[in-house]
N, CA and C atoms of all chains as a GROMACS GRO file, in nm:
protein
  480
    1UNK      N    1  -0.775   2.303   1.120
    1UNK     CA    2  -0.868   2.220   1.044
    1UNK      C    3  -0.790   2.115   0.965
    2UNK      N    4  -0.831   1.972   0.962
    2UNK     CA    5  -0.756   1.872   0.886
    2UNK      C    6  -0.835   1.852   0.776
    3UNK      N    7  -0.765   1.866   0.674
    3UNK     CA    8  -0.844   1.822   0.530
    3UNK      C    9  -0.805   1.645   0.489
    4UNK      N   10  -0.879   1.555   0.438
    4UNK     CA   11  -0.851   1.439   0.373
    4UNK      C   12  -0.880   1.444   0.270
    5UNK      N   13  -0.831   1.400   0.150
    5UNK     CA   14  -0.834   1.390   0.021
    5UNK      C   15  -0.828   1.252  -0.043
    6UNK      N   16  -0.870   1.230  -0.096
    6UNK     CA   17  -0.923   1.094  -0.172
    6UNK      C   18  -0.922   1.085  -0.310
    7UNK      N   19  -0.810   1.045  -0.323
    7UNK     CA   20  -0.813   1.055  -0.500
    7UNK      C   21  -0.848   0.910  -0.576
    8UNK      N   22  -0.907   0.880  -0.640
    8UNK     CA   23  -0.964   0.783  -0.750
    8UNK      C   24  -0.892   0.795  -0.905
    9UNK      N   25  -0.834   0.679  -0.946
    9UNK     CA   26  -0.843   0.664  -1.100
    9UNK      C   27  -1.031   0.657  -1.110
   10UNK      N   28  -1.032   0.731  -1.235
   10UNK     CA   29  -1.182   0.781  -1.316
   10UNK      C   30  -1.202   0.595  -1.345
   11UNK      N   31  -1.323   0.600  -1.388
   11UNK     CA   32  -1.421   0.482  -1.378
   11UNK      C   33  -1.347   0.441  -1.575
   12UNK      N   34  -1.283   0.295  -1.634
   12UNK     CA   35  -1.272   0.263  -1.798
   12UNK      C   36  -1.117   0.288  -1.800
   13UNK      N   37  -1.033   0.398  -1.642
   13UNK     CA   38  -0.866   0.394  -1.673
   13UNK      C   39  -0.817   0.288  -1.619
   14UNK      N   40  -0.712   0.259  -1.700
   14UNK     CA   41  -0.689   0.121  -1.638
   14UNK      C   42  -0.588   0.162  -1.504
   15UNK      N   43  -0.576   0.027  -1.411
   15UNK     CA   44  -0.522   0.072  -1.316
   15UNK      C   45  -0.453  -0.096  -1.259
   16UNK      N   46  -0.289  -0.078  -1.367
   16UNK     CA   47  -0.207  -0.222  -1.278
   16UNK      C   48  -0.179  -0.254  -1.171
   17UNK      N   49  -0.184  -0.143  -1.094
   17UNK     CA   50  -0.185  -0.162  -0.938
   17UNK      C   51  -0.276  -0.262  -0.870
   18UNK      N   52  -0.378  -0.241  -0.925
   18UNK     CA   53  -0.510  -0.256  -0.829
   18UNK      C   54  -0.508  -0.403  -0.912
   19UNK      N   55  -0.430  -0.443  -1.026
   19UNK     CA   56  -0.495  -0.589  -1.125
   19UNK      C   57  -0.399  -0.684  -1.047
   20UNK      N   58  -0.251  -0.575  -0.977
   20UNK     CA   59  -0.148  -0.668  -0.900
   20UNK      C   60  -0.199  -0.683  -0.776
   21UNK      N   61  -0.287  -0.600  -0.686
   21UNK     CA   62  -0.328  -0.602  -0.554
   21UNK      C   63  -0.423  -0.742  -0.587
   22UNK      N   64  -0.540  -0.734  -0.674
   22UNK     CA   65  -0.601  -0.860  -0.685
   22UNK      C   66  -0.537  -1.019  -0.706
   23UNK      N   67  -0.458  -0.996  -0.799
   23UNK     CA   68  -0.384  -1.111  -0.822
   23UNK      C   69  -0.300  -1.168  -0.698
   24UNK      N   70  -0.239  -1.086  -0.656
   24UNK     CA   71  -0.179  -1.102  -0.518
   24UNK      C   72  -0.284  -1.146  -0.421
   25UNK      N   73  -0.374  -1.123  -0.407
   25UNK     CA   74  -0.501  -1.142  -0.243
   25UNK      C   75  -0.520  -1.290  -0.309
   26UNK      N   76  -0.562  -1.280  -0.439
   26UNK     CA   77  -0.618  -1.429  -0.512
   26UNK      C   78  -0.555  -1.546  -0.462
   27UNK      N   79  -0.384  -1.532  -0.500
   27UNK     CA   80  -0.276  -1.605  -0.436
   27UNK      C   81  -0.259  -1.632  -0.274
   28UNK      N   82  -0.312  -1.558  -0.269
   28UNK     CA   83  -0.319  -1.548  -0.112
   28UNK      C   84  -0.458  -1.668  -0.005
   29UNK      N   85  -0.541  -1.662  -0.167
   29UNK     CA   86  -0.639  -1.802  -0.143
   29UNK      C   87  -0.784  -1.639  -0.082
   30UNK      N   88  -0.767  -1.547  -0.133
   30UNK     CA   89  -0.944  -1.489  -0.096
   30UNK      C   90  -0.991  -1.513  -0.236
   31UNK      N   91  -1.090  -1.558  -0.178
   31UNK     CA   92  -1.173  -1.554  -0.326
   31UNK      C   93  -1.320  -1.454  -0.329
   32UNK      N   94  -1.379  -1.478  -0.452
   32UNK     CA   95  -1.506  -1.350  -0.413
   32UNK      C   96  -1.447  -1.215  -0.398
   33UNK      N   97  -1.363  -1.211  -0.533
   33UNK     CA   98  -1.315  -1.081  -0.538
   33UNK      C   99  -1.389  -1.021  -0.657
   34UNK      N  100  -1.422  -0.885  -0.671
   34UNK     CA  101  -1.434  -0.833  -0.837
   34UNK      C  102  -1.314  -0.783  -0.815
   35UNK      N  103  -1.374  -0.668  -0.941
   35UNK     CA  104  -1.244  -0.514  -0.910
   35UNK      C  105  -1.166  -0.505  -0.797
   36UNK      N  106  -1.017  -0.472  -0.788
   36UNK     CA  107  -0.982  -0.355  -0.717
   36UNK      C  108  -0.936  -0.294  -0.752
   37UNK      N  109  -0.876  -0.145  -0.728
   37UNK     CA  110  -0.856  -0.044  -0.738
   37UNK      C  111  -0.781   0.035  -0.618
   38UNK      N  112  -0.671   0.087  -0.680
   38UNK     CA  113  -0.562   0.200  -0.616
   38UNK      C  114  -0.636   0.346  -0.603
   39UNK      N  115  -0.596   0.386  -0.498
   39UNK     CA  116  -0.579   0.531  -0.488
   39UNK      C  117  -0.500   0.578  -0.402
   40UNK      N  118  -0.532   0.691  -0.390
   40UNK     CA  119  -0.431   0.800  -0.277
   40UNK      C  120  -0.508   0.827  -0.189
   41UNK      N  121  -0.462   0.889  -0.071
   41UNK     CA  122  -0.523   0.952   0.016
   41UNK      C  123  -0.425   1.040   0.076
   42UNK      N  124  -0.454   1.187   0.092
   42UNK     CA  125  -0.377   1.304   0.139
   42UNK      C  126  -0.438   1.340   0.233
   43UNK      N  127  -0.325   1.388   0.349
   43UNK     CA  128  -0.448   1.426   0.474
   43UNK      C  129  -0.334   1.561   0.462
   44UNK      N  130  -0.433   1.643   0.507
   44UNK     CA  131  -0.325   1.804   0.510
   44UNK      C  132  -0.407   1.880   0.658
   45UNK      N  133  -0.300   1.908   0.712
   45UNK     CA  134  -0.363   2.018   0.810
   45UNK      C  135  -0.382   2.174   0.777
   46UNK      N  136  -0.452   2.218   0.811
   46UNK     CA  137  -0.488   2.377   0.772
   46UNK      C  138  -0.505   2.467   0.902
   47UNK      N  139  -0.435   2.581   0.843
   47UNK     CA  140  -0.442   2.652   0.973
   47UNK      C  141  -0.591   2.756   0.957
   48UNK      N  142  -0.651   2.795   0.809
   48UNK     CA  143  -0.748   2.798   0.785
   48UNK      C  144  -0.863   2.702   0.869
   49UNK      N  145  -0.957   2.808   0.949
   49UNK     CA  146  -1.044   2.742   1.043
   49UNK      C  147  -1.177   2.720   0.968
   50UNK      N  148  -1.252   2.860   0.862
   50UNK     CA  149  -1.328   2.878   0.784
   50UNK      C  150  -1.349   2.750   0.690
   51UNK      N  151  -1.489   2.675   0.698
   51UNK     CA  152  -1.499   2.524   0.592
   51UNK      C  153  -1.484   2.550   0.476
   52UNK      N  154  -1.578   2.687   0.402
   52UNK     CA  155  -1.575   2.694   0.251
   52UNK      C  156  -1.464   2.761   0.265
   53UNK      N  157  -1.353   2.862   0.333
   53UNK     CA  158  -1.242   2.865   0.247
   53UNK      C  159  -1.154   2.756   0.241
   54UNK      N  160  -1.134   2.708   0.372
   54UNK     CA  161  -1.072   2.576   0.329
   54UNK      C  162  -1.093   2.462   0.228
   55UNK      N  163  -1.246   2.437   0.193
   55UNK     CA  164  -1.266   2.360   0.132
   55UNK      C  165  -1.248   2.389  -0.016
   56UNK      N  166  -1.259   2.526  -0.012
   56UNK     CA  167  -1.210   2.606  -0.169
   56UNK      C  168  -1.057   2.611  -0.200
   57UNK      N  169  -0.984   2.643  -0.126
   57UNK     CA  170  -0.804   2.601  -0.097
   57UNK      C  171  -0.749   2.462  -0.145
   58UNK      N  172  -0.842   2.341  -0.064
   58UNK     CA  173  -0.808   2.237  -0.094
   58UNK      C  174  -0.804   2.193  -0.241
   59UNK      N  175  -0.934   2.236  -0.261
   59UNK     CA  176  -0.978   2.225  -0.424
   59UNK      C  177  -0.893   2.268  -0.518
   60UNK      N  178  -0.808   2.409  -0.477
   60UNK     CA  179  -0.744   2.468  -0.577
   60UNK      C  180  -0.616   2.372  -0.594
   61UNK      N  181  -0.572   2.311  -0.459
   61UNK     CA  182  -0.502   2.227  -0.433
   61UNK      C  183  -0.450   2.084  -0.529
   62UNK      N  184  -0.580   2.020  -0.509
   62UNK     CA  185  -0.630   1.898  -0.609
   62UNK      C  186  -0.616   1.972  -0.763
   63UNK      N  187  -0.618   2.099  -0.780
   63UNK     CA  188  -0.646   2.068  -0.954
   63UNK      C  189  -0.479   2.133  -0.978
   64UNK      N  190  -0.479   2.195  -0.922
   64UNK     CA  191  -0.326   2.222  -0.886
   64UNK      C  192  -0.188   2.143  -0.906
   65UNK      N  193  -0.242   2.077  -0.819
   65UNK     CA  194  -0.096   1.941  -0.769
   65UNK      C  195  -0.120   1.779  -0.755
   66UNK      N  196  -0.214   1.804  -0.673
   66UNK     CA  197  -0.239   1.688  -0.575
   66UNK      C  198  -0.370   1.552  -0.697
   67UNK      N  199  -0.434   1.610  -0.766
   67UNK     CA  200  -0.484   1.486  -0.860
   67UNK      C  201  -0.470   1.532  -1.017
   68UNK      N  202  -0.459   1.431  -1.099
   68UNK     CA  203  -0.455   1.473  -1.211
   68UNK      C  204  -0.620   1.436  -1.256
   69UNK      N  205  -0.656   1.563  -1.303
   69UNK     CA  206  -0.823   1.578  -1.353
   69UNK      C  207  -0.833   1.516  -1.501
   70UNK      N  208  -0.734   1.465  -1.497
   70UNK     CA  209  -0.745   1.396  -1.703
   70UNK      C  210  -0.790   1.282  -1.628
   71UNK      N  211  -0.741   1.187  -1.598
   71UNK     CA  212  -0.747   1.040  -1.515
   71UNK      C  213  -0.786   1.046  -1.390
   72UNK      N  214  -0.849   1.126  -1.300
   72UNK     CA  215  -0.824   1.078  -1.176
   72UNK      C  216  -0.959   1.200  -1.136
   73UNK      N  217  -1.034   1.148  -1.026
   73UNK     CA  218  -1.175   1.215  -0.950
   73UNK      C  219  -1.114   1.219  -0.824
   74UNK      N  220  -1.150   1.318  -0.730
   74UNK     CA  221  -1.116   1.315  -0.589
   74UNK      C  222  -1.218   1.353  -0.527
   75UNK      N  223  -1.167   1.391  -0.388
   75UNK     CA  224  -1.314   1.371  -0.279
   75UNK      C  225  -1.235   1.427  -0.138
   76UNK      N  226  -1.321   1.559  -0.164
   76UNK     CA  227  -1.252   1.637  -0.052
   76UNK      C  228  -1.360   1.601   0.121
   77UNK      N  229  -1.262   1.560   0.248
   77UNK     CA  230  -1.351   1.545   0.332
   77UNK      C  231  -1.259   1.677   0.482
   78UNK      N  232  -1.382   1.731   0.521
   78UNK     CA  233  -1.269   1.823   0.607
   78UNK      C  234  -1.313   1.785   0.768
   79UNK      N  235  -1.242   1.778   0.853
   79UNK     CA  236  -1.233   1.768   0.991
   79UNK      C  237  -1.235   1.829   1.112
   80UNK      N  238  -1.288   1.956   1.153
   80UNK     CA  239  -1.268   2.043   1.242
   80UNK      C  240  -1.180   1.995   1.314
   81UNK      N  241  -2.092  -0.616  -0.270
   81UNK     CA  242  -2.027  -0.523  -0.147
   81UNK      C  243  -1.961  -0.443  -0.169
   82UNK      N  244  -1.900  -0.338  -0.156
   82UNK     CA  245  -1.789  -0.233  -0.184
   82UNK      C  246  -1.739  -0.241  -0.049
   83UNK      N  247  -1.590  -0.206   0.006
   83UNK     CA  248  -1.526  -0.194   0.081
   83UNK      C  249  -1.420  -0.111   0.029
   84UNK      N  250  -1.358   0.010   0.111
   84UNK     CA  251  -1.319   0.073   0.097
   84UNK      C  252  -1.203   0.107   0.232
   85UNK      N  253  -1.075   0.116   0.186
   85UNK     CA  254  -0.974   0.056   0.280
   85UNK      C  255  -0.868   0.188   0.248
   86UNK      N  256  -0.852   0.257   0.368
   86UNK     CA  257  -0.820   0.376   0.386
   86UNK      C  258  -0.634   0.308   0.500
   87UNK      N  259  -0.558   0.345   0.458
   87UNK     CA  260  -0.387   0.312   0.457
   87UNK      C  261  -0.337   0.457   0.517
   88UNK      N  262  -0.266   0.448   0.637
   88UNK     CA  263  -0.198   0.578   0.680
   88UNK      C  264  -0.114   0.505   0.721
   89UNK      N  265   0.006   0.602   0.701
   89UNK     CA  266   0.151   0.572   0.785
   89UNK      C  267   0.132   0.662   0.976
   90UNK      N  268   0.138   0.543   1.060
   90UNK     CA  269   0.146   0.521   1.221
   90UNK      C  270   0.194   0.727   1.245
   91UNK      N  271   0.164   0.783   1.299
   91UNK     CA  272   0.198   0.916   1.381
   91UNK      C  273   0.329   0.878   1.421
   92UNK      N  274   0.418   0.940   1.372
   92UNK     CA  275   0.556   0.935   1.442
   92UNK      C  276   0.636   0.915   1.302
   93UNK      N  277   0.573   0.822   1.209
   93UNK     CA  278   0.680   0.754   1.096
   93UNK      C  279   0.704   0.865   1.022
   94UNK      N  280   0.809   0.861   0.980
   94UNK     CA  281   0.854   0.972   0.900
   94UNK      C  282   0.793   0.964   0.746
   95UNK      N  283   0.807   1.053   0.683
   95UNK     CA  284   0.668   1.042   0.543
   95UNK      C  285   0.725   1.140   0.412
   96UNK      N  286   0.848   1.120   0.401
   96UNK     CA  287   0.953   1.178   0.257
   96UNK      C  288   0.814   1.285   0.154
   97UNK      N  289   0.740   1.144   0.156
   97UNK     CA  290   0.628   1.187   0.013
   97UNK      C  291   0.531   1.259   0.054
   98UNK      N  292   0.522   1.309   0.202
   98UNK     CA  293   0.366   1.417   0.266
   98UNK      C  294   0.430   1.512   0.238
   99UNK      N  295   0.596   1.515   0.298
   99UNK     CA  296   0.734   1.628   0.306
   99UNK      C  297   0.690   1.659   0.165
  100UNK      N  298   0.777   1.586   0.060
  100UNK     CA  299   0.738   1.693  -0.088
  100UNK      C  300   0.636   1.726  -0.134
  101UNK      N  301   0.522   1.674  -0.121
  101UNK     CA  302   0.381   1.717  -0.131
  101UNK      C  303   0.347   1.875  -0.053
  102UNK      N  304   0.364   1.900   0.054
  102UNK     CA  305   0.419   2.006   0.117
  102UNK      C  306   0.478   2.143   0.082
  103UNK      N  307   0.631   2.065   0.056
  103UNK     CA  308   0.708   2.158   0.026
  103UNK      C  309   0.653   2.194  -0.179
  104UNK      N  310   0.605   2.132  -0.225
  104UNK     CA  311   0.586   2.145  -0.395
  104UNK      C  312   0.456   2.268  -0.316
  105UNK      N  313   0.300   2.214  -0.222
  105UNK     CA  314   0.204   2.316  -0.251
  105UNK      C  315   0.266   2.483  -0.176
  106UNK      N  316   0.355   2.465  -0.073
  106UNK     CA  317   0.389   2.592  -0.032
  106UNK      C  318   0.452   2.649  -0.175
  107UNK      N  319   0.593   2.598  -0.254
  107UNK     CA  320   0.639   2.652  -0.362
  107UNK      C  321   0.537   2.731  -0.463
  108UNK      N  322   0.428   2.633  -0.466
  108UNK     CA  323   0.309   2.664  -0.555
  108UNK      C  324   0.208   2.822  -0.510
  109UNK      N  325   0.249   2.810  -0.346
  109UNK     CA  326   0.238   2.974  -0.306
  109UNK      C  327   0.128   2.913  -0.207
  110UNK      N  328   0.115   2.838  -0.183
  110UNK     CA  329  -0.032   2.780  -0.058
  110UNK      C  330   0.031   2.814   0.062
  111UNK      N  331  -0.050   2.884   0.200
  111UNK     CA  332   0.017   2.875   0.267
  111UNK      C  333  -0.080   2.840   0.403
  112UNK      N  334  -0.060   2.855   0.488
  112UNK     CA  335  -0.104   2.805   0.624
  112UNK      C  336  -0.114   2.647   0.600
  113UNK      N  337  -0.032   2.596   0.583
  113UNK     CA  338  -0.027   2.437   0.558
  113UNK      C  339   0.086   2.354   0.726
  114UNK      N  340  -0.024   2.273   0.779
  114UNK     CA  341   0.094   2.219   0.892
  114UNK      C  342   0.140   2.105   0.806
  115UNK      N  343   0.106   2.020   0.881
  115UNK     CA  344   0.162   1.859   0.808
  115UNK      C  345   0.055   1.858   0.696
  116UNK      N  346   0.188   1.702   0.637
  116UNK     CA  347   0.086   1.656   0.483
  116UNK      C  348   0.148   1.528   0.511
  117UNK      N  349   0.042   1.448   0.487
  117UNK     CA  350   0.084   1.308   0.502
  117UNK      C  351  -0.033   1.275   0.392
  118UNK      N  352   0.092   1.153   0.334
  118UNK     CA  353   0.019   1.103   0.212
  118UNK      C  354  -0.041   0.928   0.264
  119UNK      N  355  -0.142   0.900   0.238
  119UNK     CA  356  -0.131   0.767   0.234
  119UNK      C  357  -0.198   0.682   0.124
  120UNK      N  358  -0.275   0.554   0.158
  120UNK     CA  359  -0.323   0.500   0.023
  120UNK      C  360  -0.481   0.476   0.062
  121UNK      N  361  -0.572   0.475  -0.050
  121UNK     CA  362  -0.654   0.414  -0.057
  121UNK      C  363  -0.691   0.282  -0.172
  122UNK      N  364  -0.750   0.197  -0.096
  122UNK     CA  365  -0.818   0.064  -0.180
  122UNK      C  366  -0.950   0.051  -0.168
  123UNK      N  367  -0.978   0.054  -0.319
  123UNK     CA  368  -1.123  -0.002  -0.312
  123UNK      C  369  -1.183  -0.140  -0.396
  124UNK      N  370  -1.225  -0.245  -0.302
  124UNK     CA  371  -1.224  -0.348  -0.380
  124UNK      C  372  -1.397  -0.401  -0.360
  125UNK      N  373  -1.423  -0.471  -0.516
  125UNK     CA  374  -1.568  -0.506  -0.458
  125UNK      C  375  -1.565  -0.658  -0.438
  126UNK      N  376  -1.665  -0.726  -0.387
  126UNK     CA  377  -1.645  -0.813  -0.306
  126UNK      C  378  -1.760  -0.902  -0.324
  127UNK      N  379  -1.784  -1.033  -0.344
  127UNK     CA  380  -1.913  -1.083  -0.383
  127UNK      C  381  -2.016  -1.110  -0.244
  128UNK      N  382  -1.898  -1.144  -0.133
  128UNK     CA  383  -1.999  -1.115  -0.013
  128UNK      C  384  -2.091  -1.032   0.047
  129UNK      N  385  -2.218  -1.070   0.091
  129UNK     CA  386  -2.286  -0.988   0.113
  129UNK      C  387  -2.350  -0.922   0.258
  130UNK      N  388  -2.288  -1.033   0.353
  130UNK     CA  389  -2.319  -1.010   0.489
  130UNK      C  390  -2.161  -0.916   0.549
  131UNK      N  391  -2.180  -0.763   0.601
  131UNK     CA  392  -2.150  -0.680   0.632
  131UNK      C  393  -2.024  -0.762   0.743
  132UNK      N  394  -2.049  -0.817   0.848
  132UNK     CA  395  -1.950  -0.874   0.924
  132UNK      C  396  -1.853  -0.974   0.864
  133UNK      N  397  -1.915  -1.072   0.746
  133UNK     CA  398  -1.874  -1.164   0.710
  133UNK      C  399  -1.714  -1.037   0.596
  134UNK      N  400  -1.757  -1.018   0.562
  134UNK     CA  401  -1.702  -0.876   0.470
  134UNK      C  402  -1.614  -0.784   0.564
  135UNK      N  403  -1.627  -0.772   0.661
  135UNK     CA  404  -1.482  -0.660   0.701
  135UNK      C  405  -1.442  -0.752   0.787
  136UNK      N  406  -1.441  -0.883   0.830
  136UNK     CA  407  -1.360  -0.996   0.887
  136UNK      C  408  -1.243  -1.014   0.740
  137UNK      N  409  -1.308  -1.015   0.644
  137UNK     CA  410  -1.222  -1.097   0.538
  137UNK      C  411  -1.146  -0.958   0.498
  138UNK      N  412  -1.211  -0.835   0.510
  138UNK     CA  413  -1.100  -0.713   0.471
  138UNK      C  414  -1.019  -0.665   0.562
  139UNK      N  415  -1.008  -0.734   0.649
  139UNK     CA  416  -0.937  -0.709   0.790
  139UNK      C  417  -0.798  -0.812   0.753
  140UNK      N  418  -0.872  -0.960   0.773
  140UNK     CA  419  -0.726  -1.017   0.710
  140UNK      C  420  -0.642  -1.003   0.588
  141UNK      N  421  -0.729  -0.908   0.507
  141UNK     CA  422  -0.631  -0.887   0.367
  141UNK      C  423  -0.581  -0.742   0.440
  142UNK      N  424  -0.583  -0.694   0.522
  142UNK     CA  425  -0.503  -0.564   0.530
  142UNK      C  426  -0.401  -0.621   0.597
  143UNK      N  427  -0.414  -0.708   0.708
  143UNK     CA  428  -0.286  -0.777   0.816
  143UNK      C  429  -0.230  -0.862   0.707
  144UNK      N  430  -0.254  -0.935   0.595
  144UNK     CA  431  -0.191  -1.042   0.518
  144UNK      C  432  -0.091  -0.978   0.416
  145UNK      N  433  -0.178  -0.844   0.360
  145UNK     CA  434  -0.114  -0.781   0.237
  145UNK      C  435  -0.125  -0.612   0.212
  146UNK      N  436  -0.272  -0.545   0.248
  146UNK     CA  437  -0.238  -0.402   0.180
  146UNK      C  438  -0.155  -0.355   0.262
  147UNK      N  439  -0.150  -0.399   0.421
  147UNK     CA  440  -0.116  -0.244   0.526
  147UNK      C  441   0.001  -0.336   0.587
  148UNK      N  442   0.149  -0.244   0.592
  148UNK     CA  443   0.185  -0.298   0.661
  148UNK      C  444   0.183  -0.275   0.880
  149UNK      N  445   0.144  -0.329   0.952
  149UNK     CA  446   0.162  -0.336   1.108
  149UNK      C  447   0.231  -0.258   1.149
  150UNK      N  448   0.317  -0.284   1.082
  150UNK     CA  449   0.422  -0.190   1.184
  150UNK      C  450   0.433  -0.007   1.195
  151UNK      N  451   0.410  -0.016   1.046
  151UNK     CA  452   0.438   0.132   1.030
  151UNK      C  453   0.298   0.216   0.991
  152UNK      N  454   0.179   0.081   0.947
  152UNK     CA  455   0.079   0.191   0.899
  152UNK      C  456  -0.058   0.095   0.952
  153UNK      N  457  -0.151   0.253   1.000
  153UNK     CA  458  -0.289   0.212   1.073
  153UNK      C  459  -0.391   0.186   0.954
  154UNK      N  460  -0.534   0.117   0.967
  154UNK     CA  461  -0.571   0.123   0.868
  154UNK      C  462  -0.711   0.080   0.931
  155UNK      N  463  -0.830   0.177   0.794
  155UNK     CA  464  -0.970   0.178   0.840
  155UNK      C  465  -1.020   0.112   0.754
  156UNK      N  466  -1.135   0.045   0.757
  156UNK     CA  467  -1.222  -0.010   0.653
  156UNK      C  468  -1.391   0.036   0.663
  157UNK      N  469  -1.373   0.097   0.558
  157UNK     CA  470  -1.603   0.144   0.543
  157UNK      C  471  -1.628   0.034   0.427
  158UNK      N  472  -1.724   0.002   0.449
  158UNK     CA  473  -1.786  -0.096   0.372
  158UNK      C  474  -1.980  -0.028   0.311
  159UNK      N  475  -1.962  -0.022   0.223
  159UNK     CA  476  -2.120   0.002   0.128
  159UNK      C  477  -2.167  -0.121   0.069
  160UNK      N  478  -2.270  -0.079   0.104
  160UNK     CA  479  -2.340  -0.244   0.030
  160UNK      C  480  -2.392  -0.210  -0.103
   0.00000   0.00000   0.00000
């Protein structure tokens, strides 16, 4: 089973990445930009076949290691 | 518009940061884990509102600037 993970900075944190990704595209001549915004994305394979245990694993995963829950929301998606 | 721009490093490229991601959740005691590959996500909003007109223009900002060709594939979902 492949898990994807999707991590988000929370909605008011700031995020220079995403103010340099804009500034950069701007320069680049796109216009009709708002926001952007950085994140992660983790893809993990599992040898776990079961969805809710895997999807419960992953989770323990994310609060674990993989996102920080002060700043950051994620979004577990799984793949048979 | 929202568009949402999902960054993986190409099958084959080697990936240091999936490796310690990996090796940190096994340490952490996780186990049945195959690969971990890390990649990025972007989410940018967009004042355009016609769906084609919108992943034409997030297409050339991934070939111009987020993704690089060579080494990394890349998807775009778009929400209106």
């Amino acid at each position: 089973m492949k898990a994807r993970v999707h991590i988000s900075l929370k909605t008011g944190v700031h995020d220079p990445q995403g103010k340099a990704i804009r500034n950069a595209l701007s320069g680049l001549g796109f216009a009709g930009l708002g926001e952007v915004r950085q994140g992660k994305l983790i893809e993990l394979e599992l040898d776990e076949t079961d969805p809710d245990t895997a999807r419960e694993a992953v989770d323990r995963m994310c609060r674990g290691l993989l996102a920080n829950p002060v700043i950051e929301t994620y979004h577990i998606d799984l793949e048979a």
